[in-house]
N, C-alpha and C positions, 0 to 999 in steps of 0.2 A: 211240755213234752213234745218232742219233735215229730212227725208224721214220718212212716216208715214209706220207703218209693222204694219201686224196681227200675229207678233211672239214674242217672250219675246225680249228683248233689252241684258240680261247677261245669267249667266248659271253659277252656284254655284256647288264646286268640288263634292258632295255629287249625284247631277244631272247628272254631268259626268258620275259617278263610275255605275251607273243604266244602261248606254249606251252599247248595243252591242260594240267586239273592231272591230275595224275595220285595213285594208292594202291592200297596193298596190298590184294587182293581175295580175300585165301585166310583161313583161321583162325586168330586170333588168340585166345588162352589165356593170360588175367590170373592171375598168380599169388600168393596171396597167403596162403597157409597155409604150414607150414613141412612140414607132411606132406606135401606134395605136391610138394615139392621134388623128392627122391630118384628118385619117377616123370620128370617132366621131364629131368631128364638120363639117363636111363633110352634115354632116347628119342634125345637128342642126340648123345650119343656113337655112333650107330649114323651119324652122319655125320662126313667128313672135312673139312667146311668151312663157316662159319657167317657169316652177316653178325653186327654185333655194332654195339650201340650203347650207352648209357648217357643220362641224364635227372637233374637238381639240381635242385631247389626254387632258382630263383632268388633270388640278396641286392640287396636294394636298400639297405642300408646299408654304407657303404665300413669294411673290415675285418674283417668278418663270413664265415663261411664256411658253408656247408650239406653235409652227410654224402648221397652221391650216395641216391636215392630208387629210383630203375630199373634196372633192365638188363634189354637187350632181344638176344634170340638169333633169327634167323632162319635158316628150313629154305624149302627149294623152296616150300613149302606151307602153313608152319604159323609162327607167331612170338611165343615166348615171353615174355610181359613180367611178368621176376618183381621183386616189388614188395620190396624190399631189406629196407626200414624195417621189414615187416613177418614176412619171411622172418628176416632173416640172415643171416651168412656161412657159412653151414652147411660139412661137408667135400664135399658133391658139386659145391658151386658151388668150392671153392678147388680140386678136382681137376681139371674142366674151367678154370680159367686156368691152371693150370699145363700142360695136358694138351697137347704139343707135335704130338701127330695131330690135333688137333680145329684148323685152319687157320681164324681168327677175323679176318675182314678187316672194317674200320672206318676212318673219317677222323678224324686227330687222338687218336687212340690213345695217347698218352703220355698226356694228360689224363685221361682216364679209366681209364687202367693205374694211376696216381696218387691217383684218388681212391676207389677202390675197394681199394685196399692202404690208405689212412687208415682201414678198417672194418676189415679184419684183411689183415696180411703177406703174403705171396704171392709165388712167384719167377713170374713172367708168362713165357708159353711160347705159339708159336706164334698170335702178333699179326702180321697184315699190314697194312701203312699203306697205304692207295689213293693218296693223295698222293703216295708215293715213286714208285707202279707207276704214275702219272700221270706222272709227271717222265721217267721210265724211256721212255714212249712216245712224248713228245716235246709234253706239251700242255702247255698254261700253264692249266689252272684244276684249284683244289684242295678247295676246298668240296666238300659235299655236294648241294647246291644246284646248283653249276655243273657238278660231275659228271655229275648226273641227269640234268640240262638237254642237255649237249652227247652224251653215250652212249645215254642213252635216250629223249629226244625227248619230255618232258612236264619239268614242276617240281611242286615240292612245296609244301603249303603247310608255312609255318614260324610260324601265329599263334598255335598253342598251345604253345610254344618256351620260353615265359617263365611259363605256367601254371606253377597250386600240386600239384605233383608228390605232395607229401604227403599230399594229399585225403584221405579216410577210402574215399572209391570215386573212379574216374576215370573223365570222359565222353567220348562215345563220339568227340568231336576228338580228346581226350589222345591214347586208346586209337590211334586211326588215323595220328594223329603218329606214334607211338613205334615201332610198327607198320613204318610207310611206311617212316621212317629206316633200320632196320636190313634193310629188303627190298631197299632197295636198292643198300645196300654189298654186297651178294650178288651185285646184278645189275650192276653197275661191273665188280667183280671179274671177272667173266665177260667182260666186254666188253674190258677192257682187255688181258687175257689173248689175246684173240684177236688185238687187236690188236701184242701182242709178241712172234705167233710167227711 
């Protein structure tokens, strides 16, 4: 049965574009050393629930495929973007996907469950789809974008979406992208939550 709201149900792109932009405004921590890994989840694991995102070097030629570049963890406060290509799948990054307490909410999460097992195997544990808990509440938008828009009342920008992820450093749009994306599967989560009880 659907949840009754006093808010619209969708949000038309024209709606969006009206919307203040909005971004994550807390500390964000590039990771790009393989030592420094171990710290970071050090850290994470002290929490039970993470927004979670991921980043590809985009393919402009049909057939082609690219080894995801990022992954991004967000904390109330703090949003880790470790730089894959240069990390690895190390064992504290394969213990936190697997890690069925660390509650990792994202949109479109099979895609990125998917492509982050093409770098090394992994039994995924404790993925929540915002889209399902979207459907669950009775909305009809499932983006991230439209999520943002309609829960938290700004949009994102998405022009650095298609940037070169591989860079040898990333500026500070990437950075704020990657950033933004995974702060606010956080803050969805949160919302949509309230709104299912």
């Amino acid at each position: 049965m659907h949840q009754k709201h006093n808010f619209q149900l969708t949000i038309s792109n024209e709606e969006i574009n009206d919307l203040p932009q909005g971004a994550f405004e807390g500390k964000v921590v590039v990771v790009s050393e393989p030592r420094l890994v171990p710290q970071v989840f050090e850290q994470v694991t002290e929490h039970n629930l993470v927004g979670f995102d991921t980043e590809t070097k985009p393919v402009f030629v049909r057939g082609q495929q690219n080894n995801v570049s990022l992954m991004q963890i967000a904390l109330p406060d703090t949003v880790f973007l470790i730089r894959l290509k240069f990390t690895g799948m190390q064992p504290a990054i394969i213990n936190f996907l697997e890690n069925n307490s660390i509650q990792k909410a994202g949109v479109a999460l099979r895609d990125d469950i998917k492509a982050l097992q093409r770098l090394k195997f992994y039994e995924p544990a404790g993925f929540i789809e915002l889209a399902d808990l979207s459907k669950q509440a009775g909305l009809q938008v499932e983006s991230v974008k439209k999520l943002t828009a309609l829960l938290l009342g700004f949009r994102i920008s998405k022009s650095a979406q298609t940037s070169n992820w591989e860079a040898e450093v990333l500026n500070e749009k990437q950075i704020s992208y990657a950033a933004t994306d995974a702060w606010v599967c956080l803050e969805i989560y949160h919302k949509l939550q309230g709104l299912l009880k």
